[in-house]
N, C-alpha and C positions, 0 to 999 in steps of 0.2 A: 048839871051832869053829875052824875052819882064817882062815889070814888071806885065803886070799882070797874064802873065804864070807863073812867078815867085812865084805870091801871093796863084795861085790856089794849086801850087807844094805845099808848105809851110803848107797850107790847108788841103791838100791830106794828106800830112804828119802825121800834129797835128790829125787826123780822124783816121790815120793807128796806131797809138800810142795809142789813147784813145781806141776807138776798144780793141785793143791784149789786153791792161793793164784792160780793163773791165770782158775781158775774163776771164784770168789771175787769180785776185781778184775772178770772181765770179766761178770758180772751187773750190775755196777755202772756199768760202762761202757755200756752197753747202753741206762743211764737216761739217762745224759750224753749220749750219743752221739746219742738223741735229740731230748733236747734241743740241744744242738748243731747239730743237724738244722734244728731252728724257726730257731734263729735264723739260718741260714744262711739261710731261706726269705724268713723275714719284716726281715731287715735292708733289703735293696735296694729290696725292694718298698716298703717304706717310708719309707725317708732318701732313696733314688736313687743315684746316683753322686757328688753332690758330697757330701751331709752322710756318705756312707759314707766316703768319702777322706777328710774330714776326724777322724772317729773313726777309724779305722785309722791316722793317723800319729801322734795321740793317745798308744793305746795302744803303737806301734812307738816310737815315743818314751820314754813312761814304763818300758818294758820295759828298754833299754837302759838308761836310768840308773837304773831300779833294780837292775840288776844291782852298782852298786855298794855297794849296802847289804847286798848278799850275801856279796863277797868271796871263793866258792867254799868258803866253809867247811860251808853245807847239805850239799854229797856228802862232805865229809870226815867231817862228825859220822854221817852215816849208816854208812859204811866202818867207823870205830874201836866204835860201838855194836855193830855185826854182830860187831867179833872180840872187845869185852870188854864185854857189857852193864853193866858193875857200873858202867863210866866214865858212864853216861847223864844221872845225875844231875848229875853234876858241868859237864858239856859243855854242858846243854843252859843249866842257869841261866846260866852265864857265856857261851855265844853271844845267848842273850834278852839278856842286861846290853848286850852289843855292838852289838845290834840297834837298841836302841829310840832314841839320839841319832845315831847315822849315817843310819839311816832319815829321821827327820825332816829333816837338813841337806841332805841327798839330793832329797828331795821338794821342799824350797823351794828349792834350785838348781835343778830343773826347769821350776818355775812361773816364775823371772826370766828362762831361757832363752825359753821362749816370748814373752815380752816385748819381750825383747834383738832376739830375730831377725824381728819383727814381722809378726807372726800375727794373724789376724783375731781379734777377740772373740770367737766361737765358737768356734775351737779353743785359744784360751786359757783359755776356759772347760773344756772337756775336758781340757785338759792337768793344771790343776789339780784339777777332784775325781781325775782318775788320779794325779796323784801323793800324793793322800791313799792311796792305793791301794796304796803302793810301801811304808809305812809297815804296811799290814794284813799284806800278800803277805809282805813277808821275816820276820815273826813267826809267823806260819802256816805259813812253810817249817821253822822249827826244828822243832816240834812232829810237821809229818809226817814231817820226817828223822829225827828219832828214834824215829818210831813203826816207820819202813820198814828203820831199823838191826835194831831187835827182833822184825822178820818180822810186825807187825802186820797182816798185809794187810786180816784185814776192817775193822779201822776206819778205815785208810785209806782203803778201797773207801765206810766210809759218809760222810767229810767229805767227801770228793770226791762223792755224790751231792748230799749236803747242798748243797754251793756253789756246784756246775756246773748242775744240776737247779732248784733256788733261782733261780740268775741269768736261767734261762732262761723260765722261769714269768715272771716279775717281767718282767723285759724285754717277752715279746710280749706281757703284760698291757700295759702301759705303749705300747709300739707300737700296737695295737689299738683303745686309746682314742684314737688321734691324740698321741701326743707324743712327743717328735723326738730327736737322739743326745743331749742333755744328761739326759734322764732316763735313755739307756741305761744311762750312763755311772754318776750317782748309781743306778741299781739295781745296778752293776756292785761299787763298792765296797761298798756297806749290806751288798748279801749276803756279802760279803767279812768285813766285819767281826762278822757274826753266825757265820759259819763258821769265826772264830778263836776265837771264846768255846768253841765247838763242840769244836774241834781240842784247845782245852786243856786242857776235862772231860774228854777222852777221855786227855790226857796225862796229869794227874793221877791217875785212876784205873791209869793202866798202868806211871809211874815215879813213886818213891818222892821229891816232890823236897825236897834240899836243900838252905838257902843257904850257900853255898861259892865266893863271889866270889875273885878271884886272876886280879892282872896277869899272872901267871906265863902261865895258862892261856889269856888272854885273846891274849898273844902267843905261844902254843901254837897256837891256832886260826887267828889271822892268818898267819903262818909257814907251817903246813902245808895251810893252806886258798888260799892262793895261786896253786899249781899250775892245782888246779880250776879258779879263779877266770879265769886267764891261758883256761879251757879255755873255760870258760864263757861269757867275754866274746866271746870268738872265736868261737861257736857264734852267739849273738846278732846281734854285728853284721854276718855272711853271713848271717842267717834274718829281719834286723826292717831290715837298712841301706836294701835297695831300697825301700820306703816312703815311707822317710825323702828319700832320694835323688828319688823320683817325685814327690815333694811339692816338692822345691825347683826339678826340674829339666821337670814335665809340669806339667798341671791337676788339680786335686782328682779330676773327675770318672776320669783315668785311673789313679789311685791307686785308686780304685772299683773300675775294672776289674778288676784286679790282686788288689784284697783279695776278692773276689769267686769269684777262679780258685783262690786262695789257700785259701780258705775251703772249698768243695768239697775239695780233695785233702785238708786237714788233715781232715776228718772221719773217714777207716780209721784214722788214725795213732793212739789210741787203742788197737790191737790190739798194736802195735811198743813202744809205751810200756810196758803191760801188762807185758811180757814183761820187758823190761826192767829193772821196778820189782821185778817178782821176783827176779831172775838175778843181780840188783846186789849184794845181800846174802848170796845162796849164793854166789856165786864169792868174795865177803870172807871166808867162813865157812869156806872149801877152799882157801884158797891155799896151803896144805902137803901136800894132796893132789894129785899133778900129773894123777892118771889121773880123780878124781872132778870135778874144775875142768876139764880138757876135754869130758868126758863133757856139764856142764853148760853149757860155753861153745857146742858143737855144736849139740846141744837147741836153744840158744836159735836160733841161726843158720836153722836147719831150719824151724822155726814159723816165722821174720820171712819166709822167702821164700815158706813153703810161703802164707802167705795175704797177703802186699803185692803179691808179682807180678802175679795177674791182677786186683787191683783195679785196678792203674796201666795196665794192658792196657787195662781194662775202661773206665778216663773215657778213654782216648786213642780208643778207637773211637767214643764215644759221647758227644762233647764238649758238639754241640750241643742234643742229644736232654737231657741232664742240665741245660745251661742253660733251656732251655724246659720243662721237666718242675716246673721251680722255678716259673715264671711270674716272671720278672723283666722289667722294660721292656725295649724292644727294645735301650734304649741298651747293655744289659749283652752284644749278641753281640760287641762287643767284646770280651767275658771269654774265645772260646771255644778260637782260638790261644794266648793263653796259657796253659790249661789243661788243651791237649795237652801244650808244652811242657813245664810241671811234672807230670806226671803219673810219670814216670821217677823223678822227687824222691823219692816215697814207699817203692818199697822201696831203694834203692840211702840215703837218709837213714835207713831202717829199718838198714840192716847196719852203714853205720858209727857208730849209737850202738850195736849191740851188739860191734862192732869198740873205740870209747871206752870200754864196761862193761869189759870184758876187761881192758883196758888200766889202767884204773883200781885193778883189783881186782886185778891183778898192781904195784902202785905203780911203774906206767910213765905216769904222771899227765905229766909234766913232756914227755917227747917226743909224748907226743900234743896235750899244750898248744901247743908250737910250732908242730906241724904244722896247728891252729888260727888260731895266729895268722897262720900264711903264708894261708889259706883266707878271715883276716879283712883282710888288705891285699888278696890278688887279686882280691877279689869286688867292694868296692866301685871298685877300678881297671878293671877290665872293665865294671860296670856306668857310668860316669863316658862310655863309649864306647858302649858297648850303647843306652845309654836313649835319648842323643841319635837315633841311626842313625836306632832305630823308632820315634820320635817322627816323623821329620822324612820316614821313608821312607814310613812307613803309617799318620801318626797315632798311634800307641800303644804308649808307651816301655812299656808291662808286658809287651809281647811282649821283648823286649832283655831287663826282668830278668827274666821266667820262664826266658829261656833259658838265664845267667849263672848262676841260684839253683840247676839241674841240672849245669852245668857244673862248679860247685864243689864237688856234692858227689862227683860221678865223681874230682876232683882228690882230695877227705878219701880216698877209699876204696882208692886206689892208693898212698896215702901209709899209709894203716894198716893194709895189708898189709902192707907193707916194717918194721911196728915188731913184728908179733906175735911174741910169743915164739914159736921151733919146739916145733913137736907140739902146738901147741894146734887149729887147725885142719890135716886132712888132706887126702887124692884124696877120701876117702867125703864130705869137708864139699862138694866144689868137684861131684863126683856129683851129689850131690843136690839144689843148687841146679839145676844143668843138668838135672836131670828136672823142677825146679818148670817152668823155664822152656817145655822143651816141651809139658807140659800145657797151659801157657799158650796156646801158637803155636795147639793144638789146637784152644782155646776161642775164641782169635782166628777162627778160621776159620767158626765156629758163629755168635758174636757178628755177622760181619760178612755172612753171607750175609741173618742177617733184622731190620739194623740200620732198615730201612726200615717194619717192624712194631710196632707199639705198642711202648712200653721193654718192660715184665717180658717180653717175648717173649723178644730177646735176652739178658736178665739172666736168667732162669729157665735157658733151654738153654744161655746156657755157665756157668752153676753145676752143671747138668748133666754137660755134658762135661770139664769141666773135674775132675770128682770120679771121674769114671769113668775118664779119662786117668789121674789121679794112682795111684786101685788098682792100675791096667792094668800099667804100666811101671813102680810100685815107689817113685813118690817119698812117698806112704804106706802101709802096712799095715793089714792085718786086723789081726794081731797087734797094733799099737801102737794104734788102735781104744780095741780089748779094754782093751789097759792102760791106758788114759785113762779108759775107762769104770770099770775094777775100782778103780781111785785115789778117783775121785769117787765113787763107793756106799762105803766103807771112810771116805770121808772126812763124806759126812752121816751112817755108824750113828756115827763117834766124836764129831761135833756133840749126836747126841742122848741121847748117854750122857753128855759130858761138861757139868758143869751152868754 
């Protein structure tokens, strides 16, 4: 066999793998996503705007400081699994060692903060069962990082039903009876911590573990997990600050707003994740191969536009149609300007986490870190300006940081352009995004003639047009179709042969 039949084999391969594991993941997501869905519906409808703002800074709170009990070493143990699974064993017991007393000093520095900076009792109450939460979350992280190092997708695909699915049951149960964000909140960890027991059967049964404690390793992990971490934080406090910021600087009830517009757009972002979750571990896999690692960095690029583009299209035409479609109080059309404004957010934040995959997976971790942290000074300094304006000009500083949260990430994306290695994206990668795009323009035009017609009108016919632009002019094929189809038939006969 010739080498480059070889190489195409190889290719075909990594294709037939990402394919299944996208499938995979995205049946999974599909459960989530729905549930996701309720609670998007029934959150507002039921706390309002004040108790939602006050759970949303809650969480935006706990988030951020738990990122310190992560340290950025979850994406690095994921990275080193993908290129030596034999290390998994070793890495994971000794990040759980690291885990479990950082975690906890982390949680109880959160809960005296809420005290310190004198929060009501109810959101100090939320503060703390979520930073029990911070405690479950970065334990649950090791287990699926090493799961996602080893290309596990499907049991990935089933804790992530299990805990997102889980939370959601639970919650509009609890909603529905009448009871208010303190139960969300306690449903939010319980499931949490039943879906780490979850996480860890399923580790157990997949890595061999043994105890093999070592300061050595422990400062192995801190060390190289830094980078991450520097990346990680910076991602957070431009994606959780504004919240945080609204809460000190608006009223609860426009934090509401906010989490509300918020909440809608995060719902596609599942599909970008997906993708990503896959891509992360084949570009680890291939970074000795420079033709197969592009081939796979593209890929990924082509999906993230081919289907974020018109959904971001799709809420910016249909802002208020989506918020009344929910049935949330009137107080919430407040939500609907800012949720034109993030709507952009979705794929342009879809490209440059697959612009950070790249990057990562080429161990250019550390410039893209920085370029994070310039992204995590400029945001909150813009919004510091932002919030006040549209508070004071319209009422409603979430319009200031929705428009900040897009602005910063247009900044990530011109910044991580300028780090990619050459030849990893080409004309054919920047082509094809500009055919997603005018597909799009297309479907704008379909959406917006019968935006006045019950919603699925508009959703129906530019999913319509929008699929028949994209055959039309190339930014998908028949052929590629086929191959997605021939990957997943190929990929359920060897499910059901192998036992």
């Amino acid at each position: 066999m010739s080498a480059q039949t070889t190489d195409r084999h190889i290719e075909g391969a990594t294709a037939a793998h990402i394919v299944r594991s996208v499938f995979t993941l995205g049946i999974a997501q599909v459960l989530t996503w729905i549930g996701s869905g309720l609670m998007t519906v029934l959150l507002p409808q039921y706390l309002g705007d004040v108790n939602l703002g006050k759970l949303t800074f809650a969480f935006a709170l706990t988030a951020l400081t738990g990122l310190l009990a992560d340290l950025g070493a979850t994406t690095y143990l994921t990275r080193e699994v993908a290129r030596e699974p034999s290390a998994a064993s070793r890495l994971t017991i000794n990040l759980m060692a690291m885990r479990v007393p950082l975690s906890v000093v982390v949680a109880a520095a959160t809960m005296l903060f809420a005290r310190v900076a004198g929060y009501d009792a109810l959101t100090q109450q939320l503060v703390d069962i979520l930073s029990l939460g911070i405690v479950v979350s970065t334990l649950s992280n090791v287990a699926t990082g090493t799961l996602q190092g080893l290309q596990k997708m499907r049991a990935i695909a089933l804790i992530s039903v299990f805990t997102k699915v889980g939370y959601s049951i639970l919650g509009a149960l609890l909603l529905l009876s009448g009871a208010g964000a303190l139960a969300v909140s306690i449903a939010w960890v319980s499931v949490g911590a039943l879906g780490l027991i979850y996480s860890g059967i399923i580790l157990v049964r997949n890595v061999r573990l043994r105890p093999s404690l070592s300061l050595g390793a422990w400062r192995s992990l801190l060390v190289a997990g830094l980078p991450f971490f520097v990346w990680q934080a910076a991602l957070l406090v431009y994606g959780q600050i504004d919240a945080v910021l609204l809460s000190f600087m608006t009223q609860d009830a426009v934090v509401g707003w906010y989490a509300v517009a918020y909440r809608i757009i995060m719902i596609p972002v599942f599909i970008p994740t997906i993708v990503v979750t896959v891509i992360f571990p084949a570009l680890s896999s291939a970074t000795r191969d420079h033709n197969a690692f592009a081939a796979i960095a593209r890929r990924g690029i082509h999906v993230i536009s081919l289907v974020s583009t018109p959904m971001a299209l799709g809420i910016m035409l249909l802002p208020d149609k989506i918020i009344h479609l929910f049935g949330y109080p009137a107080t919430f059309d407040n939500s609907v300007v800012p949720l034109v404004l993030l709507a952009p957010h979705l794929p342009l934040a879809a490209i440059d986490t697959m612009i950070g995959t790249v990057l990562n997976a080429r161990d250019r971790q550390r410039q893209w870190a920085l370029t994070g942290v310039a992204a995590a000074f400029l945001n909150p300094l813009l919004n510091l300006v932002a919030i006040p304006y549209a508070q004071a000009t319209w009422g409603n500083g979430a319009i200031g940081a929705a428009a900040i949260t897009t602005a910063t990430e247009i900044f990530m994306l011109v910044s991580g352009l300028r780090l990619l290695p050459p030849g990893v994206f080409e004309m054919s990668t920047l082509i094809a995004v500009l055919k997603c795009l005018l597909a799009s323009a297309t479907m704008a035009v379909a959406v917006w003639l019968t935006r006045d017609l019950p919603i699925a009108v508009p959703i129906g016919l530019g999913a319509a047009t929008y699929a028949a632009t994209c055959l039309a002019i190339g930014a998908v094929s028949l052929g590629e179709l086929r191959e997605v189809h021939l990957h997943l038939v190929r990929g359920r006969a060897a499910s059901q042969i192998t036992p």
